[in-house]
C-alpha positions as CSV (number, residue, x, y, z in Angstrom):
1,X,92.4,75.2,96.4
2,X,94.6,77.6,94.7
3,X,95.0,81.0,96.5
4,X,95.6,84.6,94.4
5,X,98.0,86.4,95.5
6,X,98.6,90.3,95.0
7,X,102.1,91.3,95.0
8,X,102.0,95.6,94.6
9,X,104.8,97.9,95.3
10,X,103.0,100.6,96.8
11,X,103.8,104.3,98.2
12,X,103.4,105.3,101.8
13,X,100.0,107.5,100.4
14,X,98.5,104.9,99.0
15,X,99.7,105.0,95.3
16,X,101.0,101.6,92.4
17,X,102.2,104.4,90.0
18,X,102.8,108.0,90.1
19,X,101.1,110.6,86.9
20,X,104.0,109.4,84.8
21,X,102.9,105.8,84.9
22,X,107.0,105.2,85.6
23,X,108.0,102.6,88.1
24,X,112.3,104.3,88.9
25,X,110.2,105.0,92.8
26,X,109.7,101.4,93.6
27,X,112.6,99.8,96.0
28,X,114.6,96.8,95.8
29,X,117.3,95.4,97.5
30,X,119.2,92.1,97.7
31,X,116.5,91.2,100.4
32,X,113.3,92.1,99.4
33,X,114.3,90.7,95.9
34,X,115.3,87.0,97.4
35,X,112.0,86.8,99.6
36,X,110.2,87.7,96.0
37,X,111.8,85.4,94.0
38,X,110.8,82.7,97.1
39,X,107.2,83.7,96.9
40,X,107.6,83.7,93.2
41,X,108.4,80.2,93.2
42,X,104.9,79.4,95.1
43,X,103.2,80.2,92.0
44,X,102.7,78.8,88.2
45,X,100.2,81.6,87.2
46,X,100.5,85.0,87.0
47,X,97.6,87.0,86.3
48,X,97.8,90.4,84.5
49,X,95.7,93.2,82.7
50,X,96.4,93.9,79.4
51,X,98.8,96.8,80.1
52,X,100.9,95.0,82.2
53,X,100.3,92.0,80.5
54,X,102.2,93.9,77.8
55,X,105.1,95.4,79.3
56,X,105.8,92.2,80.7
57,X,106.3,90.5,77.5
58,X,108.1,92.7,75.9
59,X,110.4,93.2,78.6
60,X,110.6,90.1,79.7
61,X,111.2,88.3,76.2
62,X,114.3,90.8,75.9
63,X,116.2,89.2,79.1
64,X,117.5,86.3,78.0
65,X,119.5,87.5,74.7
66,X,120.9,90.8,77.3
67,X,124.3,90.7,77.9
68,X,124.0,93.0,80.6
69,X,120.4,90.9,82.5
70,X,121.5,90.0,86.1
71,X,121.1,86.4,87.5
72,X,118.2,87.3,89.2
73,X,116.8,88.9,85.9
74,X,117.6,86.0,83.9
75,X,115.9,83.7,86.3
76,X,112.7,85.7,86.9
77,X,113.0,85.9,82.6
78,X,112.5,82.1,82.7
79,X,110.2,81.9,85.7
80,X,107.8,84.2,83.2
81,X,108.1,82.4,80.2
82,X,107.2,79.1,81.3
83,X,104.7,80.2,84.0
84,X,100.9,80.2,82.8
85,X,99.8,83.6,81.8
86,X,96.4,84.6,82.4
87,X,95.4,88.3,81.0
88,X,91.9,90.1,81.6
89,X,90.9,92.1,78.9
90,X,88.2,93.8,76.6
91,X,90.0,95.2,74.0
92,X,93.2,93.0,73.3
93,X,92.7,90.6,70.5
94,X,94.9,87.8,71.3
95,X,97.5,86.5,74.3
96,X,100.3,85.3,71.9
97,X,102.7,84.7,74.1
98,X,103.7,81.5,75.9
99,X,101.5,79.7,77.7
100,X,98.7,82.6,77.9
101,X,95.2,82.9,78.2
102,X,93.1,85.7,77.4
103,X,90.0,86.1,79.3
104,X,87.4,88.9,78.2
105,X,84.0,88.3,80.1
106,X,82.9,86.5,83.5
107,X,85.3,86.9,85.4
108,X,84.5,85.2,88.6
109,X,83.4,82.2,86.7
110,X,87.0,82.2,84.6
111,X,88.7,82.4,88.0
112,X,86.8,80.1,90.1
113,X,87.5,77.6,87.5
114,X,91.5,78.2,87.8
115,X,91.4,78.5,91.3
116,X,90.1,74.9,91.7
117,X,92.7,73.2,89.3
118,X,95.6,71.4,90.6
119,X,98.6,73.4,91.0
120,X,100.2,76.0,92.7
121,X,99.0,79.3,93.9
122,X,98.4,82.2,91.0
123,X,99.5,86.1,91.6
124,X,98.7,89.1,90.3
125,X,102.0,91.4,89.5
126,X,101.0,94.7,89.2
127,X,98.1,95.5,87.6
128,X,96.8,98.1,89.5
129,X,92.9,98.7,87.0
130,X,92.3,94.5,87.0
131,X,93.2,95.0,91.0
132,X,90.4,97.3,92.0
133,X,88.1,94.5,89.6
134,X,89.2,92.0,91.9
135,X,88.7,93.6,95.3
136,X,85.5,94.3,94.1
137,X,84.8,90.5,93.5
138,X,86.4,89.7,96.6
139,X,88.6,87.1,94.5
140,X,91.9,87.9,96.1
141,X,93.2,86.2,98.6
142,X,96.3,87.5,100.0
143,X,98.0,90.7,99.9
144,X,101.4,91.0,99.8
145,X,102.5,95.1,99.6
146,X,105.7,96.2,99.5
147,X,105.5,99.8,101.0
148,X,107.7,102.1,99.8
149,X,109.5,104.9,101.3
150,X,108.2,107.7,99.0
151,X,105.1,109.9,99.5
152,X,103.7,110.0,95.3
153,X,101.3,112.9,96.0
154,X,99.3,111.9,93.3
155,X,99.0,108.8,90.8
156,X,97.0,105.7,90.3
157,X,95.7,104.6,93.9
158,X,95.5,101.0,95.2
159,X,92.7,101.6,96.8
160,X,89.3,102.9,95.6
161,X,85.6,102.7,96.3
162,X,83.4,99.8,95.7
163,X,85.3,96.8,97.6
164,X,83.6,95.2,99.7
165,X,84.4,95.6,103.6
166,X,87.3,92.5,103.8
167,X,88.5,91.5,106.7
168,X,92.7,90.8,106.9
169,X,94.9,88.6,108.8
170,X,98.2,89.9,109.4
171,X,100.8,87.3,109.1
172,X,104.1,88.8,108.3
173,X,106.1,91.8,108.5
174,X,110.1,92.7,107.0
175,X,111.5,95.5,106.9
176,X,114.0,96.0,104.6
177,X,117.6,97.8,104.7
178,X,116.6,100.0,101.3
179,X,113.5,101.0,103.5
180,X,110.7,99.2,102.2
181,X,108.3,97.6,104.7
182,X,107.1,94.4,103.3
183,X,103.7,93.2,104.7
184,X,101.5,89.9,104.2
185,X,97.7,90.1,104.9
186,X,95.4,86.6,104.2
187,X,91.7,87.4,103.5
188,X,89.8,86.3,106.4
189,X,86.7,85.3,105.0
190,X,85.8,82.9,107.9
């Protein structure tokens, strides 16, 4: 069965995105960007919410015809546009770009389905509203937070009421030279 994966950049209090909505606070270096792009390549799915699910396109669609995108960029930029795109929304009309899927109602039915095709594992980038939905469903199925060293003081938290008590397994820790401590927790639902 195919696991979903949460991959968040996330503030030492607790925060995905500061008042602005901007992301110049979250961390990379050549590190933590390698071990992404390997954890990346576990996946064919990437599951957003429609505001991500926006950015991402048009972003994403610009890389290729940049002069100035980096290797990395350019690679991720390809990675995107061939990987299946699911997006969870009420209010967007249509998915139109490639390979996407809108999904508006029953969710755990939707994903159940998708988690028992053939095929690698599915992650969530981002995303921080379609999150909390999850957690409350108990439909992820690992966490993998990149915790960055900045206090936000105020923004949109990860975490919010309504989850259900989940148990974590610990299985990895980094910590990077730009500072960010990069942790892997598997749902234990056993």
């Amino acid at each position: 069965m195919r696991n979903i994966i949460l991959l968040m950049h996330i503030s030492l209090d607790g925060f995905v995105a500061p008042l602005d909505g901007s992301l110049d606070w979250a961390v990379m270096d050549d590190g933590l960007t390698n071990d992404v792009d390997a954890l990346v390549a576990t996946a064919d799915t990437a599951i957003y919410g429609r505001y991500t699910y926006e950015g991402m396109r048009d972003y994403w669609t610009t890389v290729p015809s940049n002069p100035d995108a980096t290797p990395h960029e350019r690679n991720y930029a390809e990675w995107v546009e061939n990987a299946h795109k699911v997006v969870f929304s009420t209010t967007l009309e249509s998915a139109d770009w490639n390979n996407s899927r809108l999904i508006k109602t029953n969710i755990v039915e939707e994903m159940t389905k998708l988690k028992a095709q053939t095929g690698k594992d599915m992650m969530i980038f981002g995303s921080p509203r379609l999150t909390h939905s999850f957690m409350a469903l108990d439909l992820i199925d690992e966490y993998r937070l990149m915790i960055n060293p900045i206090l936000l003081g105020a923004g949109t938290p990860l975490y919010k009421a309504g989850y259900p008590k989940t148990h974590l397994k610990r299985t990895f820790t980094k910590t990077y030279d730009c500072g960010v401590v990069g942790v892997h927790y598997v749902v234990n639902r056993g």
